[in-house]
C-alpha positions as CSV (number, residue, x, y, z in Angstrom):
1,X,0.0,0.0,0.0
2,X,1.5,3.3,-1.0
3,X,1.5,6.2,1.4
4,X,-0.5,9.0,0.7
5,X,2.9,11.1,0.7
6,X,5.0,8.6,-1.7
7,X,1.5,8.3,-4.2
8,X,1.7,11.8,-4.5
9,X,5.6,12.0,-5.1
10,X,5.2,8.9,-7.9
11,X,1.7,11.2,-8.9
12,X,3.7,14.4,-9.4
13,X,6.8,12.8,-11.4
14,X,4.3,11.2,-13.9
15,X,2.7,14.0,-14.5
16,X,6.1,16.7,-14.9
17,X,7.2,13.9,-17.3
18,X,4.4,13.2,-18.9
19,X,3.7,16.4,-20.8
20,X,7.5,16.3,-22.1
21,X,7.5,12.6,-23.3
22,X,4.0,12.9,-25.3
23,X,5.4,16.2,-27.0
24,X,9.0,15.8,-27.4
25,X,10.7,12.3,-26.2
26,X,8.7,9.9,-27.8
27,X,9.7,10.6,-31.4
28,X,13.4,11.7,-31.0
29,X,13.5,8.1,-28.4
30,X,12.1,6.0,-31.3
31,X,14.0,7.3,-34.3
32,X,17.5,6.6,-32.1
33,X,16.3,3.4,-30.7
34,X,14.2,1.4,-33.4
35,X,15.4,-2.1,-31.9
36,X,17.7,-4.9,-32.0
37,X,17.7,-6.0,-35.8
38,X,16.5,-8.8,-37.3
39,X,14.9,-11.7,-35.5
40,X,14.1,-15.2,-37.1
41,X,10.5,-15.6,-38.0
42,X,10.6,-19.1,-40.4
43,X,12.0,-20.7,-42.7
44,X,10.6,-21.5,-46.4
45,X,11.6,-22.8,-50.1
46,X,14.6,-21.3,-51.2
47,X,14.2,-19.7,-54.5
48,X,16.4,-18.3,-57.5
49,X,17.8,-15.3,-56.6
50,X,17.5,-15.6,-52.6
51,X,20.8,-14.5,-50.9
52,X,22.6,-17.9,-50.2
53,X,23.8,-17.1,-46.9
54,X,20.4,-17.3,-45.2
55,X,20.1,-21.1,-46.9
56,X,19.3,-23.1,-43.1
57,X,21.8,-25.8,-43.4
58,X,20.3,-28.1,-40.7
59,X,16.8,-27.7,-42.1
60,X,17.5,-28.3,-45.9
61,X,20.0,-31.5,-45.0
62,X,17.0,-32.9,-42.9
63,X,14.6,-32.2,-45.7
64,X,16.9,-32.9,-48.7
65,X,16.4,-29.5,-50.4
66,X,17.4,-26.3,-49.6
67,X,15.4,-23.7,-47.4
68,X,16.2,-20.4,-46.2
69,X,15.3,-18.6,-42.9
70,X,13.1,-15.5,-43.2
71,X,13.9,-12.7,-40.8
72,X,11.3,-9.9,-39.2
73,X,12.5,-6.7,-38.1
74,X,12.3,-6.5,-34.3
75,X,11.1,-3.2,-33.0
76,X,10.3,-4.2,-29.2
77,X,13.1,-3.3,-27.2
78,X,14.7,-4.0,-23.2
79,X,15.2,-0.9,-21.2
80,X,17.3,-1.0,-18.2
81,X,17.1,1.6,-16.1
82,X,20.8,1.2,-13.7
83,X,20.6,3.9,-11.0
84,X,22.9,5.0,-8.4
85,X,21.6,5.4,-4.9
86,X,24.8,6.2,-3.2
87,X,25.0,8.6,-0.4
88,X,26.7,10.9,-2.7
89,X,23.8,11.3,-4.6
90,X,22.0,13.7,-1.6
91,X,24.0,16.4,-2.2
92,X,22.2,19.3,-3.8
93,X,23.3,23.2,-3.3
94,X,20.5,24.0,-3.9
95,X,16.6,22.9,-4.2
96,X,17.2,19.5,-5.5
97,X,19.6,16.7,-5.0
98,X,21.4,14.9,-7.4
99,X,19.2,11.4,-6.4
100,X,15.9,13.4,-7.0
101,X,17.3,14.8,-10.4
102,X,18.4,11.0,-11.4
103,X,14.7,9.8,-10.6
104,X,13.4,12.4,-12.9
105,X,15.7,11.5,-15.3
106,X,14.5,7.8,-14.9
107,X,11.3,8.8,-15.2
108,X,11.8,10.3,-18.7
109,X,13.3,7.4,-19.7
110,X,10.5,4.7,-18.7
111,X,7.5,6.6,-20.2
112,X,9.7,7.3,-23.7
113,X,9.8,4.2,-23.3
114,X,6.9,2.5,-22.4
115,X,5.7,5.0,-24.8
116,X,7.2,3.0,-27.7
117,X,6.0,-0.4,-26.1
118,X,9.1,-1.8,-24.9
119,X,9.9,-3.3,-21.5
120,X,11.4,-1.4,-19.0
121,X,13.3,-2.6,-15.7
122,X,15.2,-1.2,-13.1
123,X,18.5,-1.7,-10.7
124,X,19.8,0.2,-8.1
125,X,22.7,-0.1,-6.7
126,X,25.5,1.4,-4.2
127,X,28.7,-0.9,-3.8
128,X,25.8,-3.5,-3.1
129,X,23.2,-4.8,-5.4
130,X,19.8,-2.7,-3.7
131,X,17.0,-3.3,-6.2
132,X,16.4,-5.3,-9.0
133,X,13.0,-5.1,-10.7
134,X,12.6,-7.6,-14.2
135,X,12.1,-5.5,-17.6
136,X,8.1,-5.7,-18.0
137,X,5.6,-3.4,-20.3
138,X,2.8,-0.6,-19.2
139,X,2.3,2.5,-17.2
140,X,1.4,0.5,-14.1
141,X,5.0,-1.4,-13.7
142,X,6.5,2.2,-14.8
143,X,4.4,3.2,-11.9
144,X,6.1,0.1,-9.6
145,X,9.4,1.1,-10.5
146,X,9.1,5.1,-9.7
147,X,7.3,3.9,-6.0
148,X,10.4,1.3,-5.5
149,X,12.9,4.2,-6.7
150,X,11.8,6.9,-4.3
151,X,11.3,4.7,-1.2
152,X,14.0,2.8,-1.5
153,X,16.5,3.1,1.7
154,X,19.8,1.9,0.7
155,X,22.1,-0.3,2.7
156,X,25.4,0.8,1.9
157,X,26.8,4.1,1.0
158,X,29.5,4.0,-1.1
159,X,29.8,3.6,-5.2
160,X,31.1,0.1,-7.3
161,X,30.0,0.9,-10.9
162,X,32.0,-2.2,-12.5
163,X,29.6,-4.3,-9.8
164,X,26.6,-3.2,-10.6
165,X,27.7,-3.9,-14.7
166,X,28.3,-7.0,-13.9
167,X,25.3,-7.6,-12.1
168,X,23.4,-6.2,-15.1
169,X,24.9,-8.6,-17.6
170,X,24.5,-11.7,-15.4
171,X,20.5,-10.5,-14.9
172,X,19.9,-9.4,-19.1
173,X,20.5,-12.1,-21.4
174,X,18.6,-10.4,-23.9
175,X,20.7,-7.1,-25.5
176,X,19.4,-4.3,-24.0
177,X,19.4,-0.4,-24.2
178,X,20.9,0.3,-20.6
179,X,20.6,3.9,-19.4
180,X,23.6,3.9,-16.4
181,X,22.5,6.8,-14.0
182,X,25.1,8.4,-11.4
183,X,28.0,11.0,-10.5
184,X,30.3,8.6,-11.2
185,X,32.3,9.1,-8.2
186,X,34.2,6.2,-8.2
187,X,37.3,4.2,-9.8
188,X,38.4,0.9,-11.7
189,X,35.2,0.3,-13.7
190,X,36.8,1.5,-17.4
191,X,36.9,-2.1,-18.6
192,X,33.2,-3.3,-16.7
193,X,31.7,-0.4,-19.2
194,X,33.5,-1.7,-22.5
195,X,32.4,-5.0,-22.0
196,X,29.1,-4.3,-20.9
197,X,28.6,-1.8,-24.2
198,X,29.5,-4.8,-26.0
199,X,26.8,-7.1,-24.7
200,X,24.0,-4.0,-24.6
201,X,23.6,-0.6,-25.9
202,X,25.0,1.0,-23.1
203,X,24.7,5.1,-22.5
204,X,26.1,7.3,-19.3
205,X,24.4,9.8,-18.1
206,X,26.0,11.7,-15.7
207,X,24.4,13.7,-12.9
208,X,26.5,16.7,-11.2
209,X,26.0,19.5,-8.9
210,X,26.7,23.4,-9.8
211,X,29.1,23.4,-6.3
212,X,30.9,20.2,-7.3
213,X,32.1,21.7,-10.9
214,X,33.1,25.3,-8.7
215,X,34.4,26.1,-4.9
216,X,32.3,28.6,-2.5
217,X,34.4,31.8,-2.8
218,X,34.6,32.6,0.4
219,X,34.7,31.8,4.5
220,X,34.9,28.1,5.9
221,X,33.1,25.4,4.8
222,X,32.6,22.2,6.1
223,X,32.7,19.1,3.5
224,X,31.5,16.1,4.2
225,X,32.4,12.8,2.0
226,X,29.0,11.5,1.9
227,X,30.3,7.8,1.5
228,X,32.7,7.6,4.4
229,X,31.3,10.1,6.6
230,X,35.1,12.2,7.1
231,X,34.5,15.5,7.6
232,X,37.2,18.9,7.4
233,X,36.6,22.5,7.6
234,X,38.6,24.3,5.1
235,X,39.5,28.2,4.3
236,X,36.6,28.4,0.8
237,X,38.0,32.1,1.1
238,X,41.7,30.6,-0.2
239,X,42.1,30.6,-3.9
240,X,45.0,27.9,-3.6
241,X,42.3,25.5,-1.4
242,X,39.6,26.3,-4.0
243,X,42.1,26.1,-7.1
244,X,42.9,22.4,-6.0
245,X,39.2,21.9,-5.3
246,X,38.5,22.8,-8.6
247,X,41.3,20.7,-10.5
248,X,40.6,17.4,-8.4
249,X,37.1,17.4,-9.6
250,X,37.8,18.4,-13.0
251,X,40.3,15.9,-13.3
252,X,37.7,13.0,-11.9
253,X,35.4,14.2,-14.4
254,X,37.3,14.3,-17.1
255,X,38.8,10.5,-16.1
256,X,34.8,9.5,-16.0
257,X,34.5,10.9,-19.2
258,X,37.8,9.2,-21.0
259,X,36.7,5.9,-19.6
260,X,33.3,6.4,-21.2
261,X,35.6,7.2,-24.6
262,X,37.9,4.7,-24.7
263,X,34.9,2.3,-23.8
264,X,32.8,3.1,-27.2
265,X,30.2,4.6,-24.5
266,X,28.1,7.8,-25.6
267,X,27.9,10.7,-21.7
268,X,25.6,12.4,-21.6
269,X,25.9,15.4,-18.8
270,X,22.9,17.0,-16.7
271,X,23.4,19.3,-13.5
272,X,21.3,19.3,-10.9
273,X,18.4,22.7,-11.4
274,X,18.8,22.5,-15.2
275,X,16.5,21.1,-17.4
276,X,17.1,17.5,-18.2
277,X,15.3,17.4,-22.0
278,X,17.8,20.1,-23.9
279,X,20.8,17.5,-23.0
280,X,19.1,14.2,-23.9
281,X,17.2,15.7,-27.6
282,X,20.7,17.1,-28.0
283,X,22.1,13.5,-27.4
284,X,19.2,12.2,-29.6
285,X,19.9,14.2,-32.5
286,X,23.7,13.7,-32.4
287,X,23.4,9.9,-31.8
288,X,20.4,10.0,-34.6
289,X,23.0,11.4,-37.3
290,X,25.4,9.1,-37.0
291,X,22.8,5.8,-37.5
């Protein structure tokens, strides 16, 4: 039974999403992804002219002359939606947290999605596998997966991206479109992504924070890492403290975004108070050029 406070959180994403799938996402997410290709449908009589290399060998030596397999082009696809529920994820400067801006972003996905009658599923994780909900079709299991996402209360804190990739793969036999949502604040997972973009159609999209990109100019602030809980009060009024704020983080970003490179994986970039369609019809329209 849903609380009157979550139904009205899962209520309100629905319908902040809904306007901008039905008049913008829902064409731009079909034209990009149309499906996996060609699936077998049956075989028949092969004729003069067909292209030899669809001739079914096992079928036409059982039967003594030759057959061919016909193909169907398969439009249904396999969403996954892979979300990170760290404890980095509650920062926000300002309104809104980097968690809440992921589950909006999730939320754009699914409808596109079931929008275009494909199955949807979803996995959260932290350095532990959280969540795991099967790929299924309609609004009501989109409606499942945005209750399990906001009430979920995670059991670990920190980050292990090349986990939850491998957790993904073990779980999706089927190729997949798989949507990998987080800060990416974490290490070693360069060669989880290339494999996993080789099993599924794998895209990054990485949430960040206006204050993570740029230092407070001035006083003391107290940071907090989120995952371990270590806490220091430093001089934000010091341009050499908030130069090497500044180059740490722009350094970790720009490693994210070379793994994601040198792993054939398209990042995509969203901060936290901006709108998150410009970025992802941007994506669309980039990735749609070079099908």
């Amino acid at each position: 039974m849903l609380s009157k406070e979550l139904f009205s959180q899962v209520r309100k994403l629905e319908i902040r999403t809904g306007r901008v799938v039905d008049e913008l996402m829902g064409g731009a997410y079909h034209s990009v992804f149309k499906g996996r290709g060609m699936e077998f449908d049956e075989v028949r009589d092969y004729q003069e002219g067909d292209d030899v290399r669809a001739i079914d060998w096992n079928v036409t030596a059982r039967l003594g002359h030759p057959f061919i397999k016909k193909f169907v082009e398969e439009r249904e696809l396999t969403v996954m939606l892979l979300v990170d529920v760290s404890a980095s994820g509650d920062f926000g400067s300002g309104a809104r947290s980097k968690n809440e801006h992921a589950a909006e972003l999730a939320a754009l996905l699914a409808f596109s999605a079931i929008r275009n009658n494909d199955r949807v599923g979803l996995q959260l994780f932290s350095d532990f596998d959280e969540l795991y909900v099967a790929p299924r079709k309609g609004r009501r299991h989109v409606l499942r997966l945005l209750r399990d996402l906001l009430a979920h209360e995670r059991r670990h804190r920190q980050t292990n991206i090349k986990a939850a990739l491998e957790h993904c793969m073990r779980a999706n036999h089927r190729r997949s479109v798989v949507f990998l949502i987080s800060d990416f604040i974490d290490t070693d997972y360069k060669q989880a992504l290339a494999i996993a973009n080789r099993r599924h159609d794998l895209v990054a999209l990485r949430v960040l924070d206006p204050a993570e990109l740029a230092a407070p100019s001035g006083g003391f602030v107290t940071v907090e890492d989120a995952e371990t809980g270590e806490q220091d009060t430093v001089p934000a009024g010091l341009q050499l403290w908030r130069s090497g704020h500044d180059a740490a983080n722009a350094t970790r970003h720009q490693q994210a975004a070379l793994f994601c490179r040198q792993a054939g994986v398209d990042m995509v970039d969203f901060r936290v108070g901006e709108d998150s369609v410009r970025p992802l019809m941007r994506f669309f329209r980039q990735r749609g050029r070079r099908r």
